[in-house]
N, C-alpha and C positions, 0 to 999 in steps of 0.2 A: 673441180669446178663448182661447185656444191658451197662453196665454204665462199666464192667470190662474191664483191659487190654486196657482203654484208655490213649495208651503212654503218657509222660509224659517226655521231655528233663532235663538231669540229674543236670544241674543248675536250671533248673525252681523247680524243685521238691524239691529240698536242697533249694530254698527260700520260696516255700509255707511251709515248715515246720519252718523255721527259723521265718519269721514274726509274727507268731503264739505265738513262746516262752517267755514269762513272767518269767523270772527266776531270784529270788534275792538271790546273794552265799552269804553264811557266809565264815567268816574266823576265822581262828586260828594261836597262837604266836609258834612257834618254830625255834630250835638251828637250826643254818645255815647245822651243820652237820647231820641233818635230810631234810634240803630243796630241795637236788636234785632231780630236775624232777618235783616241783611243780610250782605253779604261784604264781607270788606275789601279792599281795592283794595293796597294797600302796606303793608310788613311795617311792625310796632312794636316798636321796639326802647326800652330805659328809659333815660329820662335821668338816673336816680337811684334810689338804694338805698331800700328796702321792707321793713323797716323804717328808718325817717333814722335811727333806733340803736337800739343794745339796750333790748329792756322788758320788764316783768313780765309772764308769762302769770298770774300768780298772788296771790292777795293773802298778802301776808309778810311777810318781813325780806330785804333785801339782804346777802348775806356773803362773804367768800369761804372758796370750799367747805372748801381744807384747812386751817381754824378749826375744820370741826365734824366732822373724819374723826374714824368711833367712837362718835358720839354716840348714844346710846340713853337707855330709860327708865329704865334700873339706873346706865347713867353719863351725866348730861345732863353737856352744855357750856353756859358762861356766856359770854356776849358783851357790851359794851358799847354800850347803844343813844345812837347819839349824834345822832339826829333822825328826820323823817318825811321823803317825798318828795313833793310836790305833783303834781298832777296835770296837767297840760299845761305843765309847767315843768322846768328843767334843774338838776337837781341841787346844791347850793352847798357842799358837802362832800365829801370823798375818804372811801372806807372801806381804815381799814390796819386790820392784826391783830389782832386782836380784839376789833373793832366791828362792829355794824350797823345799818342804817338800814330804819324802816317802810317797805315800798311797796304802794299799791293798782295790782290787774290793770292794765296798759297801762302804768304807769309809768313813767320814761327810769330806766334802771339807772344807776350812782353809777357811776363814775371807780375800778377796786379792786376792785370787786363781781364778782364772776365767777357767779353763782348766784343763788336766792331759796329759802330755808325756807317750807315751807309755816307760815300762820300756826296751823293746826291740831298742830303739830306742835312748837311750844312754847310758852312761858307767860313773859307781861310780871311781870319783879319790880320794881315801884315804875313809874318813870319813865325810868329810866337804865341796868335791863338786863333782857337775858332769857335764860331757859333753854331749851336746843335738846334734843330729846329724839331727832332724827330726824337723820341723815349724808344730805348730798346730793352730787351730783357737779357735776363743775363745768358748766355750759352750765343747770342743774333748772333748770326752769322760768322760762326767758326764752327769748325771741327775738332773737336778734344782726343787729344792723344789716346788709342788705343777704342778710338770710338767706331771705326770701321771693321779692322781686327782685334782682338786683345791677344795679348802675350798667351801662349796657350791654349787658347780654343780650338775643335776642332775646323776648318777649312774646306776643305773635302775629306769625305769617305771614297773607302774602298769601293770600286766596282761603279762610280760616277763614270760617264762618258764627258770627257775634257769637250769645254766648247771653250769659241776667243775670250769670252768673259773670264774663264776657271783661267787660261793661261793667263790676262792681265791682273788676277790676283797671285797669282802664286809668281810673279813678276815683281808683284806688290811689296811683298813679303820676304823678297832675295832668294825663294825656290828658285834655281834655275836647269834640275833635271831632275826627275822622277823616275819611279818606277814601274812601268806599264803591261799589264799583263800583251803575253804574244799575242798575237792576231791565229786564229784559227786556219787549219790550213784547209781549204775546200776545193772541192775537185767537182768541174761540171762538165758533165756528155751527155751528147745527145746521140738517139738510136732513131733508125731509122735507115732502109736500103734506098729513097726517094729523096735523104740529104744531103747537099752539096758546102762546101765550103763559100763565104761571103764572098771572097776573089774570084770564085770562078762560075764562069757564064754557065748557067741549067739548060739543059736540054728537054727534052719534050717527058714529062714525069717526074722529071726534080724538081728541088724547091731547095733554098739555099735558107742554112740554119740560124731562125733567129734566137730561139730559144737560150741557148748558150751565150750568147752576147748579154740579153734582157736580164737572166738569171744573175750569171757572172758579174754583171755591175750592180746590181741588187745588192749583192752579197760582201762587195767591197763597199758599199753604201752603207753596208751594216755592220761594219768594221772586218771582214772575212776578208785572207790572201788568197784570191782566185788562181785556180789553176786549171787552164782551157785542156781537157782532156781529148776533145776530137769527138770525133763521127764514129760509133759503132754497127759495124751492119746488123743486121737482123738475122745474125747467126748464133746458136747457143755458144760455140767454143771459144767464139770471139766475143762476145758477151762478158763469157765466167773471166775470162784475160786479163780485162780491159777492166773488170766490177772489182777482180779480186786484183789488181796491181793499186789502183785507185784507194783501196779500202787500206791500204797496208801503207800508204802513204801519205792520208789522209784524216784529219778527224771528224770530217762530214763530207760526206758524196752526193752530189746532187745530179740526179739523171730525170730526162723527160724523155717524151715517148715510152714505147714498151709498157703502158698498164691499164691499157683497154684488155676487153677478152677478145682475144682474136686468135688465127691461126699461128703468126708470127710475132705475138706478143709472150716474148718469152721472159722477160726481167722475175715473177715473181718462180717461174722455175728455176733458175738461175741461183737469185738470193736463196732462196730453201736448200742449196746444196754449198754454198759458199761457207755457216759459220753459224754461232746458234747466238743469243735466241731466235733470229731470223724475221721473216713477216710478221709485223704486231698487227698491222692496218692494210688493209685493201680493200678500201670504197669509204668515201667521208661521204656526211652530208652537205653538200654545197654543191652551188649550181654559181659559175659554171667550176667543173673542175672532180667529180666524182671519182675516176680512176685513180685517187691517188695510193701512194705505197708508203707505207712509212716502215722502215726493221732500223735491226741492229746487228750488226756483226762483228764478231769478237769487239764489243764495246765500241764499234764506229757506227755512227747515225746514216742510214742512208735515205733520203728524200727520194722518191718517186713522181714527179711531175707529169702531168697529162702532155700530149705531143701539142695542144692546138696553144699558142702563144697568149689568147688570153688566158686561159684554163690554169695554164702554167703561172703567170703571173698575180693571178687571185690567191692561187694555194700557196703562192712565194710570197704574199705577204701576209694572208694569215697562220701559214704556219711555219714558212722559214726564217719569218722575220723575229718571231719569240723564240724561233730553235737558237739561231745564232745570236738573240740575248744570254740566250743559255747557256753556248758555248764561250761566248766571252766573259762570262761572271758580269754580267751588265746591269747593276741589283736597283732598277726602276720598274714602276709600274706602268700597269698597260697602257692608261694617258698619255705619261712621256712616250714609250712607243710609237703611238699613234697620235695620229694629227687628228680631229676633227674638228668641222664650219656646220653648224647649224644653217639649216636651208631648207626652202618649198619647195615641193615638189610641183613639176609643172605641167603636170599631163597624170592621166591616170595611169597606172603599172600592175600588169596581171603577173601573178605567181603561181606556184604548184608548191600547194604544202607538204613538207616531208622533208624540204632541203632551207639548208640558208642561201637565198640568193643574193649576189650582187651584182649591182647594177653600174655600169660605167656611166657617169655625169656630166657635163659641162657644167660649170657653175656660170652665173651670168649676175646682173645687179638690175632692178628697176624699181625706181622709187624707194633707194634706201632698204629693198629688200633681198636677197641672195636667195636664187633662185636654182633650183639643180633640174637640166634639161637629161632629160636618160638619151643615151647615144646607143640605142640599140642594131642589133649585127650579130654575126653568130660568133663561134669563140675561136674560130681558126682564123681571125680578121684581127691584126696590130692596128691597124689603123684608127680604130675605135677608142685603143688602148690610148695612140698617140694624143687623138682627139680632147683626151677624159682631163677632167681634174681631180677624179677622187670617184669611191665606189661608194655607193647607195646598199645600205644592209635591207632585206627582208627578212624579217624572223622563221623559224621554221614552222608557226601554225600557223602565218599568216597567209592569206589570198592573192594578196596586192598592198599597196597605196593608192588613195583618192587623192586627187590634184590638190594642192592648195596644205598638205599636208606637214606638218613641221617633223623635219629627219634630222639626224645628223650624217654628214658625209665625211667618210674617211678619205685626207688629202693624200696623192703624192704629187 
């Protein structure tokens, strides 16, 4: 007991678990329109230029530009219109000096053309010419072959998480399946003799498990295949059963309850006889959320969650949510991880130094300013959680925050 609830700083803790991790992903091939939301396994490089050639951003004329240097509404320039450009087709004429040819936005630009006149910007005379009232430079309003992508470059790297933008380029490009590492297999249970399953009506002492669900869709948020492990009682042999079948089927285990000091708090006697190295961590600094557990066994990561549903969800995002960057080779920094909104604080907030606290916020707007309201409650209360937009950091030597204070709030 001796050795328990020896804090532990919430970076330090997230790296005694990290350097421990041995973890080699597989990967698997699928259609781009299955890739959202995963990591890519192997960099993409183009096999070819983006656009295949030059086109119109514009609906116009094709010219080249030093035909109409000068041109304005007191002196237009005359060009010779010596046809239109079709639309998914390649041009069948050259533009020389002074000619041009119609083209609609996307257009393949003519052979000669260095440019496009806005069509607002001059006036068809007859059939066969027009008047430019407007000078453009050379490049207006087109896009040059290879000027999006180039043949070659790299596209994405390895270990990017595919958003819709990544699939409409690699769409762009005639990628149409990659290679994505697997999704980590995560196993989540909760302990507790007081737990009941969501379907069924509690009785006078129970309380039906939310932890599991919150966890669990967390974890497929964060690209992890969850796997609802069940209710474990507050039994040691049912415990080691349920940890050690979990852990051997698993490449991260995530368990709440069980890591207070209590009579029936048996998880970290358990782990200690399960497999080595065993307990790295028991007790971080943060508030709320202290009891956490972090080991390893035979090379599987096991997360430790406090039983009270916010508790559990603060620890799940500060430190499950870089575990399971880590598990999926997810090779961004902490920014892309997290979200934050710069915001006042709008009330004053008392702390105890020793711990990182955070604080559950409403964000709100008045007069163009973004304001974080603290939704205070204790940490066995979801509702707070549901209420929140994001948590409020307090550093660990600080006291508080004064009102009026400029924070950054981390969103979910």
């Amino acid at each position: 007991m001796s050795n328990l609830f020896k804090l532990v700083k919430v970076k330090e803790a997230f790296e005694l678990l990290e350097q421990k991790i041995n973890l080699t992903l597989d990967s698997e091939r699928l259609k781009i329109t299955q890739a959202r939301g995963r990591i890519l396994a192997t960099d993409i490089k183009s096999e070819v230029n983006l656009p295949p050639f030059s086109r119109s951003t514009m609906d116009g004329y094709a010219v080249k530009a030093e035909d109409i240097f000068g041109a304005s509404v007191t002196a237009p320039v005359y060009l010779n219109l010596i046809g239109s450009i079709k639309m998914g087709a390649k041009p069948k004429q050259k533009i020389r000096s002074g000619e041009a040819m119609e083209i609609a936005t996307g257009g393949m630009l003519p052979v000669g053309a260095d440019a496009v006149v806005m069509v607002e910007d001059t006036e068809k005379l007859g059939i066969k010419e027009i008047e430019v009232t407007k000078a453009v430079a050379p490049g207006a309003n087109i896009v040059t072959k290879g000027e999006d992508i180039s043949q070659g470059s790299l596209v994405l790297s390895a270990g990017h998480l595919l958003r819709p933008q990544d699939i409409g380029a690699l769409a762009g490009i005639g990628v149409t399946e990659v290679d994505l590492f697997t999704k980590p297999e995560v196993t989540v249970l909760s302990t507790g003799d007081e737990l009941i399953t969501p379907d069924k009506e509690p009785k006078l002492g129970q309380i039906r498990d939310i932890n599991s669900y919150s966890i669990g869709t967390l974890v497929e948020e964060e690209g992890g295949a969850t796997t609802y492990g069940g209710i474990i009682l507050d039994e040691p042999d049912s415990l080691q059963d349920k940890l050690k079948a979990a852990i051997a089927s698993s490449d991260l285990v995530v368990l709440s309850g069980g890591s207070s000091v209590g009579v029936k708090d048996l998880t970290i006697d358990v782990l200690k006889q399960l497999g080595e190295p065993g307990v790295l961590v028991h007790g971080i600094a943060i508030k709320p959320g202290k009891p956490t557990i972090l080991a390893i066994i035979d090379q599987t990561p096991v997360v430790g969650l406090p039983g009270h549903p916010t508790s559990a969800f603060v620890v799940a995002q500060m430190i499950l949510k870089p575990l399971l960057q880590r598990l999926t080779d997810r090779r961004e920094n902490y920014k892309k991880l997290y979200s934050f909104l710069p915001a006042k604080v709008s009330r004053n907030i008392a702390s105890t130094k020793g711990r990182e606290e955070y604080i559950r916020v409403k964000l709100t707007q008045k007069e163009n300013q973004i304001w974080a309201e603290p939704l205070l409650g204790k940490s066995s209360l979801i509702s707070t959680l549901v209420g929140a937009d994001g948590l409020l950091k307090i550093g660990l030597g600080r006291e508080g925050i004064k009102k009026g204070r400029e924070v950054e709030v981390l969103t979910f």
